[in-house]
N, C-alpha and C positions, 0 to 999 in steps of 0.2 A: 095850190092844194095838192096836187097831183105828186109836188116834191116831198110833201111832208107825208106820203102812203107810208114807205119804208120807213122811216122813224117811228112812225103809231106803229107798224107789225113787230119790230126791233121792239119798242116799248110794252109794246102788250105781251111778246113772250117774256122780256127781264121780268116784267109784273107776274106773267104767272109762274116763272120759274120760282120767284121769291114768295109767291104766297104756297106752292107745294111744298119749297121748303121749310115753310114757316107750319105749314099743316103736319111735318113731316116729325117736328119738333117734340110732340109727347112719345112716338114711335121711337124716336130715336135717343130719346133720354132711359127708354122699357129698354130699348136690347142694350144700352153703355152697362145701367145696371142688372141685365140679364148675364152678361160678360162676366160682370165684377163675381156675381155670385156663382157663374161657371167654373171662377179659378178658385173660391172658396170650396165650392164642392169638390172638384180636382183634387185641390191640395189636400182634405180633409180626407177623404176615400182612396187617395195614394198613400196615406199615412199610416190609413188602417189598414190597407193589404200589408203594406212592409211592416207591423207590428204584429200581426198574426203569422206572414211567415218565418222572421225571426224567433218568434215562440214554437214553431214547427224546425228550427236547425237549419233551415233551408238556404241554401249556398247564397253570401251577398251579393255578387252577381246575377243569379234567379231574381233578389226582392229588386235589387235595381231595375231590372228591365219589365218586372212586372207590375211596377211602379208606374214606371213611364208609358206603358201601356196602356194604364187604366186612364193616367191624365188624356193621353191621345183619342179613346173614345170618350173622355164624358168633354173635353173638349171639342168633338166634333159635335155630338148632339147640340152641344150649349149654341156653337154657332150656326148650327141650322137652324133652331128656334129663333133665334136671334135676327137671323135673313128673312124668316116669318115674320118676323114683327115689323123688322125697321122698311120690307118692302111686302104690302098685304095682298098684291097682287102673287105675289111667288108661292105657293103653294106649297105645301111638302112632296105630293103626287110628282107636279113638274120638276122639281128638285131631285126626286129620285130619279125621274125619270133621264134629266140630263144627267145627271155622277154616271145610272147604268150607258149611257152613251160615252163620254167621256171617259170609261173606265178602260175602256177598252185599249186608248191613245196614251190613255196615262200605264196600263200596265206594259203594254210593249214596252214604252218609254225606261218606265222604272223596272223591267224585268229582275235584272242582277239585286237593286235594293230589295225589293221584297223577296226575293230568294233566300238572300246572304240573312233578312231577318227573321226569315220561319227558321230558317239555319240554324241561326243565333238561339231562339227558342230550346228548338232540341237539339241543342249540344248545352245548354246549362240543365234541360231536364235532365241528361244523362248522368248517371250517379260516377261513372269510372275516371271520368277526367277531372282533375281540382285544379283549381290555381295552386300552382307549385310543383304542379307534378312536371316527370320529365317525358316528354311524347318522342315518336316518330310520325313522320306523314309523308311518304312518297320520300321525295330530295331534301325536306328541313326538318332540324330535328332543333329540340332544346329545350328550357324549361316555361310551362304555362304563365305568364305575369299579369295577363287580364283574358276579361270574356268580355264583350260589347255587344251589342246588337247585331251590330255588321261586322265585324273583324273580330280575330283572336289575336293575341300582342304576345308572338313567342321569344323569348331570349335566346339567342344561338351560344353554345358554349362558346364558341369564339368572342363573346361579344355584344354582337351585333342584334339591333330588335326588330324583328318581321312581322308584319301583321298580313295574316292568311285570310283572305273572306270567308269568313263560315262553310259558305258551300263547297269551298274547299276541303273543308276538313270535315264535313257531314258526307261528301261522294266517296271519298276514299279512304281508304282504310288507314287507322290511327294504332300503335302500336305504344301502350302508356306501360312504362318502365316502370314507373313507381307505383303501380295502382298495387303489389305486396311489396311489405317492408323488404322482402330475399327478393333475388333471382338469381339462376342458375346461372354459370359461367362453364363454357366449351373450349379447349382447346386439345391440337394433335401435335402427336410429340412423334416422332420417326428413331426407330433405333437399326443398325443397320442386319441385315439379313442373317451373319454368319455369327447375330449375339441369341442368348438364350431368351427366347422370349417372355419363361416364367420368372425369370430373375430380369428381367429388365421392369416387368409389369412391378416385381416386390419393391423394386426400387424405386418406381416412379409411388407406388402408394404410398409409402413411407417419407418418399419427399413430401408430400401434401400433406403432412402430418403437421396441425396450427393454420394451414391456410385458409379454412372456410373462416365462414365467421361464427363468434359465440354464441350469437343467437341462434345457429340454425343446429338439427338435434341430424343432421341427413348425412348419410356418411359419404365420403369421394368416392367415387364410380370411374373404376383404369376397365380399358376393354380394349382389346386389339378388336384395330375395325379395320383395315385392309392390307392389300398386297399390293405397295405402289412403286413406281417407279425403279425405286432406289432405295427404299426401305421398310418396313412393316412397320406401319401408323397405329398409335396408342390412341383412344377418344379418353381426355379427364378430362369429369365434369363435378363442379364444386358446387356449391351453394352461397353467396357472401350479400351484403345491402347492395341495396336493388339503385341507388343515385352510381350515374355515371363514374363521379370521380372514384368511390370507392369499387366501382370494377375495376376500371383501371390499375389502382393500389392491389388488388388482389391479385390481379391478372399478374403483372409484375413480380411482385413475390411468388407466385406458382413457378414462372417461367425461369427467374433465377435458382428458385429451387430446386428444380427436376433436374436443369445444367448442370448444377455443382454435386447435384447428387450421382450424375452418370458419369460424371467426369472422372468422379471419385472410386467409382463401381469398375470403372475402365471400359464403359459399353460404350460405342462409338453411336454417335448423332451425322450420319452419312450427309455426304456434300451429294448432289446431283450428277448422276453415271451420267453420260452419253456415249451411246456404242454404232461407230459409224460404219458401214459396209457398201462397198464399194461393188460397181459390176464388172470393172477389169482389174487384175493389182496393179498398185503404181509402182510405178522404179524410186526405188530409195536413194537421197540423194549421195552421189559422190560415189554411188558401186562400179560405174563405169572407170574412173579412177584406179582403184582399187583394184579392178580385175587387170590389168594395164601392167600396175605393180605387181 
């Protein structure tokens, strides 16, 4: 008798494990179909935020993540009630009360995710930046091709596709190219010392003459801005669209144009003086020679 104790304690918990389970049965049928109707609510109430903001114009990447958002809390509620149900000892109280404990292991943990997705938030709140636009940020530049929760997916004019963590691009300052149709275009033209400066100035406006663009009503701006080196620097500044490639085309045409115009003027575009000075004179070579002769 004494052999068959552990078999009867062995037997009696299988027995009672198998009748809790079996107790456990209508509980656990309430939270399967508590689930089912959490992802009908989900889906139905994600549906209706993205239909309401598409009738406010609001960016499709805002309705996407605000989409997903709304699944991710009414999906938490559903399975908290859900944890109520299928186990009736766990309370909501204690439930809270372990998440506030745990929250603490899980946000160290998750520090960078939840950053990079308040990030994400506002940088789709912010009206200046669109998909498509051309940005700066620090060391990468290129054009916008998505917005995600956690990353931004920038195209490098090269090429190549980078995806920045939000927080990246929410700490540090963004510099968006396209956010007006124009932007101004700079560049310095040197002409040399011994030319006339009011007729180099007539010359260089006159070469800009067609290089802005149509669109813009702003007239080129020549201004002698300094005394440098080697020659007296002109500042033009143009107006032309504002996507990279077409600076570049303008930039180009300005810069063959002014060439061919001074060229033409006869005003010199000075190469780089160096004037060297010495603390004792040197002997010229081969005067010893010379003086012999």
């Amino acid at each position: 008798m004494e052999n068959l104790e552990p078999l009867e304690i062995v037997n009696g918990q299988i027995t009672g494990l198998v009748k809790g389970l079996i107790a456990l049965i209508p509980n656990l049928i309430a939270a399967v179909i508590l689930l089912i109707l959490t992802a009908l609510v989900a889906w139905g109430i994600s549906a209706l935020v993205t239909r309401i903001l598409r009738k406010s114009n609001a960016r499709p990447s805002l309705r996407d993540a605000v989409g997903k958002l709304v699944k991710i809390v009414v999906w938490a509620l559903g399975l908290l009630v859900a944890a109520t149900i299928l186990f009736p000892n766990l309370t909501p109280t204690k439930m809270i009360a372990g998440l506030g404990i745990g929250s603490i292991a899980i946000g160290l943990a998750f520090k960078d995710i939840f950053e990079n997705f308040l990030a994400g938030f506002l940088i789709l709140l912010r009206k200046p930046m669109r998909i498509g636009d051309d940005i700066e940020c620090e060391s990468v530049s290129g054009r916008v091709e998505h917005i995600s929760i956690r990353d931004t997916f920038i195209r490098k004019r090269s090429g190549e596709l980078v995806l920045l963590p939000n927080s990246y691009l929410f700490k540090n300052p963004v510099k968006v190219l396209t956010d007006e149709p124009l932007r101004r275009i700079e560049i310095t033209v040197g002409v040399a010392y011994d030319e006339d400066v009011d007729q180099a100035r007539d010359v260089i406006t006159k070469a800009m003459e067609g290089i802005p663009s149509d669109k813009s009503d702003k007239p080129v701006q020549v201004f002698a801005k300094e005394f440098n080196s080697s020659s007296i620097d002109f500042m033009v500044r143009w107006w032309t669209e504002s996507a990279p490639i077409d600076e570049h085309k303008s930039r180009d045409k300005a810069i063959a144009s002014i060439k061919r115009a001074l060229d033409d003027a006869g005003i010199e575009i000075p190469f780089p003086y160096r004037t060297l000075t010495f603390k004792e004179p040197l002997p010229l070579s081969g005067s010893s020679s010379a003086q012999d002769a």
